[in-house]
Structures are given as C-alpha cells and as structure tokens.
C-alpha positions in Angstrom: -11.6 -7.4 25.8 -11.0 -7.4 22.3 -7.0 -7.3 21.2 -5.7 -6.0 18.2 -2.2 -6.0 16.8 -1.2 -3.6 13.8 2.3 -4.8 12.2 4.3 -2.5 10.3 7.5 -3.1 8.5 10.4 -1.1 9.2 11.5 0.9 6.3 10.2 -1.6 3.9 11.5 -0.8 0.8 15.2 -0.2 1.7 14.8 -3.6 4.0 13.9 -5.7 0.7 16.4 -4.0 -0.7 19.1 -5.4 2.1 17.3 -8.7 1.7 18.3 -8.6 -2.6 22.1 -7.2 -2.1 23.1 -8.3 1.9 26.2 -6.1 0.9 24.2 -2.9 1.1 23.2 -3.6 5.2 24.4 -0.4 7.4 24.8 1.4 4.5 22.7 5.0 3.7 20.2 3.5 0.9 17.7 5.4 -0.9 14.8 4.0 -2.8 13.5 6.2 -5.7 9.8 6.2 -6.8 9.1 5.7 -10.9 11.8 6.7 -13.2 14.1 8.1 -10.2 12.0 11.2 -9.5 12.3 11.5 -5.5 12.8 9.4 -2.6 10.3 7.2 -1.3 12.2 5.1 1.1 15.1 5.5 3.2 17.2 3.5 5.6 17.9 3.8 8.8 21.0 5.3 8.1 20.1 7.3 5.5 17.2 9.0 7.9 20.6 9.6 10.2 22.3 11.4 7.4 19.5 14.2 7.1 17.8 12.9 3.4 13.7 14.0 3.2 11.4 12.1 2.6 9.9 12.8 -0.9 12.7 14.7 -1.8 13.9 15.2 -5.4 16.5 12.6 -6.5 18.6 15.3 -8.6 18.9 17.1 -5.1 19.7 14.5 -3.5 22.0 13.2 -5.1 23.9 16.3 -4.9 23.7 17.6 -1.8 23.8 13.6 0.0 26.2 12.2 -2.4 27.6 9.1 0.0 24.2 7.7 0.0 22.9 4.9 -2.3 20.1 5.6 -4.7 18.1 2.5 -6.0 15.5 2.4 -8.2 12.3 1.1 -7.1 11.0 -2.8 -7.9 7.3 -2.6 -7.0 7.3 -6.1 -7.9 9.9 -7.4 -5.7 8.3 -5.4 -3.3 4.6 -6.9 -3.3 6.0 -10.6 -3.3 7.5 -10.2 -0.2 4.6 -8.1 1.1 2.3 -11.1 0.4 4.8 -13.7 2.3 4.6 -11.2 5.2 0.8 -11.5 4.9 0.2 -15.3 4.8 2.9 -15.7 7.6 0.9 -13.4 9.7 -2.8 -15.6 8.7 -0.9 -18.8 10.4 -1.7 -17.0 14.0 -5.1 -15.5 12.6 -7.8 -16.0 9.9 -8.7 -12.6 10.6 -6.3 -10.2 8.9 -6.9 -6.7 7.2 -4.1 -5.4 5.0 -3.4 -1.7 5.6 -1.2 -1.5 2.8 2.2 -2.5 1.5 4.0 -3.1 4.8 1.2 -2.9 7.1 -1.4 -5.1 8.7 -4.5 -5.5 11.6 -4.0 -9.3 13.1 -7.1 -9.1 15.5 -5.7 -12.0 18.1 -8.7 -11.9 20.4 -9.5 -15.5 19.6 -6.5 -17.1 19.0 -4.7 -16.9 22.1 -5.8 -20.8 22.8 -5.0 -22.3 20.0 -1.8 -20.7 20.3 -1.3 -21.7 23.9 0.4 -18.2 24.6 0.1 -14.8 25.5 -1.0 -11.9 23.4 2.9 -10.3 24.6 4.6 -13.4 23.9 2.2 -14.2 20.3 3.6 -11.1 18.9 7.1 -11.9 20.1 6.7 -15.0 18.0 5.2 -13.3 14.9 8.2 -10.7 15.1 10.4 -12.9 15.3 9.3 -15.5 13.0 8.7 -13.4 9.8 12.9 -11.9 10.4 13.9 -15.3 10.5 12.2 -16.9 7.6 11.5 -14.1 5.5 14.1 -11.7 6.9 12.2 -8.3 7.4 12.4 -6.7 10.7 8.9 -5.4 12.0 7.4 -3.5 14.2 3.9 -4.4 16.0 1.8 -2.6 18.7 -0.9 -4.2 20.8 -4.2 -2.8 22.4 -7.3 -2.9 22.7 -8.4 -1.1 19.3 -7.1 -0.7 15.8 -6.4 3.3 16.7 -4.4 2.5 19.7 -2.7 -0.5 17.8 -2.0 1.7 15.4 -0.3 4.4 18.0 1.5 1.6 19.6 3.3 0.5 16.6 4.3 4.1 15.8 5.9 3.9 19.8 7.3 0.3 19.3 9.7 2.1 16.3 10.8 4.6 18.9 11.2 2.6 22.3 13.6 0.4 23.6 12.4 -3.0 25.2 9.4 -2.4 26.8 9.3 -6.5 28.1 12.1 -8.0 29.9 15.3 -7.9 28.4 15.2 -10.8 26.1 12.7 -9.3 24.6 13.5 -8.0 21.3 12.5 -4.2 20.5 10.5 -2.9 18.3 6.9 -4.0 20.1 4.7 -2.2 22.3 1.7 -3.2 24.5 -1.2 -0.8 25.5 -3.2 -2.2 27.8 -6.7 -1.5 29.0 -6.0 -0.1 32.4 -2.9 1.9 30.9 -4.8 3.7 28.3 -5.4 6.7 30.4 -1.7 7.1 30.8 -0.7 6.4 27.6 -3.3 9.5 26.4 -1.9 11.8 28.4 1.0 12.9 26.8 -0.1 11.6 23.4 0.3 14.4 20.9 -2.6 14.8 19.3 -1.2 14.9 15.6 0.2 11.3 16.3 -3.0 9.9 16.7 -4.1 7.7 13.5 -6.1 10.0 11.2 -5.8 13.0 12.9 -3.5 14.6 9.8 -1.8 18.1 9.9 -5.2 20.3 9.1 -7.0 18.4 11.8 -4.8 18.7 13.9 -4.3 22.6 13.4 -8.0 22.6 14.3 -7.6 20.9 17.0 -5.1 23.1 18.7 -6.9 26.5 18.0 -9.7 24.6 20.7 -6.3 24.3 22.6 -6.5 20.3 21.9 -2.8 19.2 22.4 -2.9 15.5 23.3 -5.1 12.5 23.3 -6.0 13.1 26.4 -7.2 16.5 26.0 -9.6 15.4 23.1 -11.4 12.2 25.3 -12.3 15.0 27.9 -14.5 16.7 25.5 -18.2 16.6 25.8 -19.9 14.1 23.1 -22.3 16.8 22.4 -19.2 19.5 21.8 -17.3 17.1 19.5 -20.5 16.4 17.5 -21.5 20.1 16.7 -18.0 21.6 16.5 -16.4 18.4 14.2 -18.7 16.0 13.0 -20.5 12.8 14.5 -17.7 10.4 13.4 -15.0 12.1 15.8 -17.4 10.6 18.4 -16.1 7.0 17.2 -12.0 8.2 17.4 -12.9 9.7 20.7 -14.5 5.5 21.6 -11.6 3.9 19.8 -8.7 6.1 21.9 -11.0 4.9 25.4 -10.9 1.3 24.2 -13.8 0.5 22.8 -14.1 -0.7 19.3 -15.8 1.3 16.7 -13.5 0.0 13.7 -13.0 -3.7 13.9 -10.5 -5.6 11.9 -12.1 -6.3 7.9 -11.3 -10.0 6.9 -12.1 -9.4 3.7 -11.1 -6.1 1.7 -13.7 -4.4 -0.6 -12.8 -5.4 -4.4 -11.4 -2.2 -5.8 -14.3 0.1 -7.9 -10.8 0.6 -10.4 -7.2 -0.2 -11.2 -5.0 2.5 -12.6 -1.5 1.7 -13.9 0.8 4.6 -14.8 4.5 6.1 -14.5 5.9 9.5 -15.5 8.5 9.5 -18.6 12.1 8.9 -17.6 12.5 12.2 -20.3 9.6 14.2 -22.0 8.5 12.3 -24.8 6.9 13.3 -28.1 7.1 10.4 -30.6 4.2 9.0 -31.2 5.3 5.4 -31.2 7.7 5.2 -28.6 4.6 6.3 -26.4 2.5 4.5 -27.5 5.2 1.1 -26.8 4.5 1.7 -22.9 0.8 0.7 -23.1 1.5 -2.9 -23.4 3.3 -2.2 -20.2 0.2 -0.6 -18.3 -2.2 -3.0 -19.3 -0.6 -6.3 -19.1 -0.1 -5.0 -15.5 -3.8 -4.0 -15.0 -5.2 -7.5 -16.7 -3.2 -9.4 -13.9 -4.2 -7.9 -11.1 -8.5 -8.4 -13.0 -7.6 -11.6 -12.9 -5.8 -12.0 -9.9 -9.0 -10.5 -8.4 -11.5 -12.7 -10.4 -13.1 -8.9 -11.7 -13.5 -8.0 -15.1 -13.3 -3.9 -16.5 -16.9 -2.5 -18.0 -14.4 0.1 -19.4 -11.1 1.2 -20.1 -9.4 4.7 -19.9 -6.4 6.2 -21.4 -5.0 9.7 -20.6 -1.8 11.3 -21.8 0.0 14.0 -19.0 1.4 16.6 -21.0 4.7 18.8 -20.1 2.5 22.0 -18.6 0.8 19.1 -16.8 -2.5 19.2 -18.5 -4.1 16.2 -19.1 -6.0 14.5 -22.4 -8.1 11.3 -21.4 -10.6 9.1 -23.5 -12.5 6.0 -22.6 -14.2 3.0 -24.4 -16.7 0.8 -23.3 -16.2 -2.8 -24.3 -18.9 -4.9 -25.3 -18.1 -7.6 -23.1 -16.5 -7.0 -19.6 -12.9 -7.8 -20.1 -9.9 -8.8 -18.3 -7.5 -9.8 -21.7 -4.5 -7.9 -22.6 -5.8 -8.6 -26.7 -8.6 -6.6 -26.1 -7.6 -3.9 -23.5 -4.7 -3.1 -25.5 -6.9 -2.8 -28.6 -8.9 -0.6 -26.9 -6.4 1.6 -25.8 -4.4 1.8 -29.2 -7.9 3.6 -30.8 -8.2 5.7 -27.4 -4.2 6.9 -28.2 -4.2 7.5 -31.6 -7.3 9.8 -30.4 -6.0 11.8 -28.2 -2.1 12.3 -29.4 -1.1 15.2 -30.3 1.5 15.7 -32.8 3.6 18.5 -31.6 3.0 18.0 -28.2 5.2 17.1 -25.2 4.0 14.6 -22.9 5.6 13.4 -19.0 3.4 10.6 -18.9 1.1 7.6 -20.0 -1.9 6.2 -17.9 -4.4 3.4 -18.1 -7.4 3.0 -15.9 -10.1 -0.4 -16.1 -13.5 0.8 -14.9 -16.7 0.3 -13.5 -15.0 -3.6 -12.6 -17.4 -6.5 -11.7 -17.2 -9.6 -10.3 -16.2 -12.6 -13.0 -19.1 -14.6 -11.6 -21.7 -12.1 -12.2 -20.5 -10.8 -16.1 -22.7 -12.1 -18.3 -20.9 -13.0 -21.9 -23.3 -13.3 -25.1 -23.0 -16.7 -26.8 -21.2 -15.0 -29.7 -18.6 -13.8 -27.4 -18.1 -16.8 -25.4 -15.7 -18.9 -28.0 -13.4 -16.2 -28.2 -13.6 -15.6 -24.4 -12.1 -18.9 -23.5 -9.2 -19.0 -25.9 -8.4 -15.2 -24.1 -9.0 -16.9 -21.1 -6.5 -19.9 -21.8 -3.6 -17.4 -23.1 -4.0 -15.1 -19.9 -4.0 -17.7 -17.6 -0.9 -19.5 -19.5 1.0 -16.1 -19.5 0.3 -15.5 -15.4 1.5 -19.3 -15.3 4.9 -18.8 -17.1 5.5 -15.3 -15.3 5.2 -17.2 -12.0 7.7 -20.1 -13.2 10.2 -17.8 -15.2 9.8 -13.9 -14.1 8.0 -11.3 -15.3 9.1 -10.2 -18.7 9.2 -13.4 -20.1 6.5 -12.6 -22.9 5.8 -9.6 -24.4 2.7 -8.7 -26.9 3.9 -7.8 -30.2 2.6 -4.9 -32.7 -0.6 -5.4 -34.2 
C-alpha cells in the first residue's frame, strides 16, 4: 500500500515573518501582496480578529487597525521554502513541490531505511524542520495524494490524533478508515472539487465524499467527464496521481507588480524593467532554460492592456540582451498621455540550455554574458540581492 504525505506550512508568510522579527510572535500580522494592495497572509491571530483573506489593505487598515501590516518579501519567502524542501528530500528522493509552502513526500519506500513508522517518520519531519528551520507544519498521511491532501487540511483543525506526546498538527488516514473518514467529508473540501463543482455536485444532491464514491462509474462518466472517474479511485485509495519527482520545466516566466501610484513618466517606468528582467534571467538560469522570446506589456489605469514581443536571434537568458529587448518593446508601446498601474515582462517559448543551438558568430559574446550572469548570481548569494544594479544604456 502505497503512502503518501502532503506537508503544508501553517500560515507561511506571517510564520517567516515571526522567524525575521521573533518580537511580532502572538501578535495579529498581516502580510500584504505587491505594493500593499490586499492581504495575502494572515496569522493565527489575525484570522481570530475577523481580517479576510484578499482583502483590501486601505480597508483594512481601517476597520482592523490593531493589526500589523507587512509588506511582502517574496524572496525571504522562497529561501526558506527551498530549506523546507531539501529538509524534507533527507527522508525521500521522491518529492513533488505543490507550491510555496506545500509538498507530496511519497514514504512508501523509505520506511527501512528510516527504521520507523510512517506515524512516527512524520512526527520526525514535523518536528525537525520547527526546530532547525523554525516553521511549524502541518502534514496528513494516506494512502493517495487526494486523501493526503484532505488529511493535512484536518491536521490544521484537530487536536492530537496520536497519543499525547504527540504534537498536533498531523493526521493519519488509513486504508481501512477511509470509508469513515468519507462519510462526513464535505464534498467542497475535497482537493479540486472548487466552489462551481461543487455547486454541481449538490444540485445531484452530492454532499460528501461519500456520497460521490457511491455513484455508478458509468453515471460519473456521462454526467461529469471521464477524469472524475480517477478522484472517485483516489478518494477509495487507489492511486491515480502519483507523486512527480521531477516538475515539468515551466513553457514561461512572467515577472510583474502593479505601481505603488499610477504612473505616467516615461522614464520612471521604464526604470522598473531592469527589475523584471534581472528577476526572470535568474530564475532561466537557475533552470538551465533559455527564452526564444521576450514580451513586454504595459496595464493601463482603465485596465486595458498594450503588449509587444521580440524574438531574439539567439535563445537568451542575459539581462544585456533581455533588457535591450524590452527597452525597444517600451518605447513601442508607451503612450504619452497615458496612465499606467503596471509593468510586465514575460520570456517565451523557453528551451532547455543543452538543446539551444548558438551560431559561431554568437558564441564569443555568449560566454562573456555567460561569465557576468553567473558572477552576478554569485555575488547576490554572498552579499544579498541588490548588490548590482545595470545602469542606463
């Protein structure tokens, strides 16, 4: 029997926040999204006090005034992340990253070398990443990525489910207690249901779980589609949806932020694009991909939106040439006059490095690119990010 453990972070941002400033633990803190437009993360506390979700930060801070508004540090953020992630590949070489704060461990072959059980290997994972990297987590264990996924959702909300040295925040399904844990499952909580599916599901009077593994196979596949039949296997144990190793390089990146204020000057725009790209190049490299193309779009107050792309002649992954690129793009597409919210840059069609082929007229200035990308990323991780800058040109 296969088993699969989804880890989930409680109330991530706010929790690195805690782990920056120890003074703000206990405390109501609210993490704002780019340039303080709404809430994205909230504490403990500050769910207690009654703050939404998502909800606007010039609201917020009016009608929640004894909470603590930060502004977001993606960056902070995504190193910790990727500490969480290699502490969890010490237990298992097969890990699939959900997201930020989440993660599929499947444990089903690991239990010998670890010389413990699945209960007590997720005990030690808990409790190892709040002691050396100091995030609390939650983590849910069953059978299936689905139910996993359930589970961690019900570790959050239970008290011990072990014995009482035990600490909370985990929760075990186990084969022979899936039945029971279906039967008052509502069916919205169930991983990918969503709110319009699960409107659907009621008007066939489908309230839990449970309710939805009774249907006929042939039922579910005319009235909702052939790959409800796998949900309907994944709930009843069986795996349809195994954990990925490896995650699909991204076909992509985008890097973009609304305007702190509308802006319409031309060059105090156009400043931020140094920003984006130096941003998107990393991450090329980090990823060993290189961008066919490169796209640059301007959001405008009414929130219509101007975009041009280039094609390089080369695949790139250089901040030199990306932000060359994107100067002509800009001084394309602005508008005197006009009043913009925000700035966006998007590499496209991306490709492998090892499968970009560079003409032999290209390939000198390639590697001196290469060299100065590589020193850059070096310096950022010795000094911080900021530490360089690209000037005018």
């Amino acid at each position: 029997m296969p088993i699969i453990a989804l880890m989930d972070c409680n109330n991530f941002f706010a929790s690195c926040e805690v782990l920056a400033n120890p003074t703000l633990a206990g405390k109501a803190i609210c993490v704002l999204s780019n340039n303080d437009g709404c809430v994205i993360a909230r504490s403990y506390e500050a769910k207690q006090m009654g703050i939404p979700m998502g909800y606007p930060y010039f609201k917020a801070k009016v009608q929640f005034p004894n909470a603590i508004y930060i502004s977001g540090s993606r960056g902070n953020y995504a190193e910790i992340s990727n500490r969480i992630m290699e502490k969890i590949k010490d237990y298992s070489d097969t890990v699939e990253v959900y997201s930020i704060d989440e993660a599929f461990i499947d444990l089903t072959n690991t239990l010998t070398a670890n010389k413990c059980t699945p209960e007590e290997l997720i005990v030690r994972i808990k409790k190892e990443i709040k002691e050396e990297i100091g995030i609390d987590v939650s983590i849910g264990l069953a059978p299936t990525k689905t139910l996993a996924k359930f589970a961690s959702e019900k570790a959050k909300n239970k008290s011990n489910i072990f014995q009482d040295d035990y600490p909370k925040g985990l929760y075990v399904i186990k084969e022979e207690n899936i039945k029971e844990e279906l039967s008052d499952a509502p069916i919205e909580d169930i991983w990918g249901i969503g709110r319009i599916n699960s409107k659907l599901m009621h008007s066939y009077l489908i309230k839990t779980a449970s309710d939805f593994c009774a249907l006929n196979d042939s039922w579910i596949k005319k009235n909702m589609g052939k790959s409800w039949l796998d949900l309907k296997s994944e709930l009843l144990g069986e795996i349809r949806n195994p954990v990925l190793k490896e995650a699909k390089p991204p076909k992509s990146i985008q890097k973009s932020a609304s305007f702190k204020t509308f802006l319409t000057d031309k060059q105090e725009i156009k400043s931020i694009i140094n920003l984006h790209t130096h941003r998107i190049c990393k991450k090329l490299r980090k990823l060993n991909l290189r961008a066919c193309s490169v796209l640059v779009f301007l959001r405008k107050k009414d929130f219509s939106v101007v975009s041009e792309k280039i094609k390089f002649k080369t695949p790139e992954n250089s901040e030199l040439e990306f932000n060359s690129a994107s100067y002509k793009i800009f001084d394309t597409i602005f508008e005197e006059g006009s009043i913009y919210r925000s700035l966006g840059i998007v590499a496209l069609n991306l490709k492998p490095e090892d499968e970009c082929q560079i003409n032999l007229f290209e390939q000198e200035r390639n590697k001196k690119q290469e060299k100065l990308s590589h020193a850059w990323d070096k310096l950022e991780e010795k000094f911080g990010k900021k530490i360089l800058r690209l000037g005018k040109y």
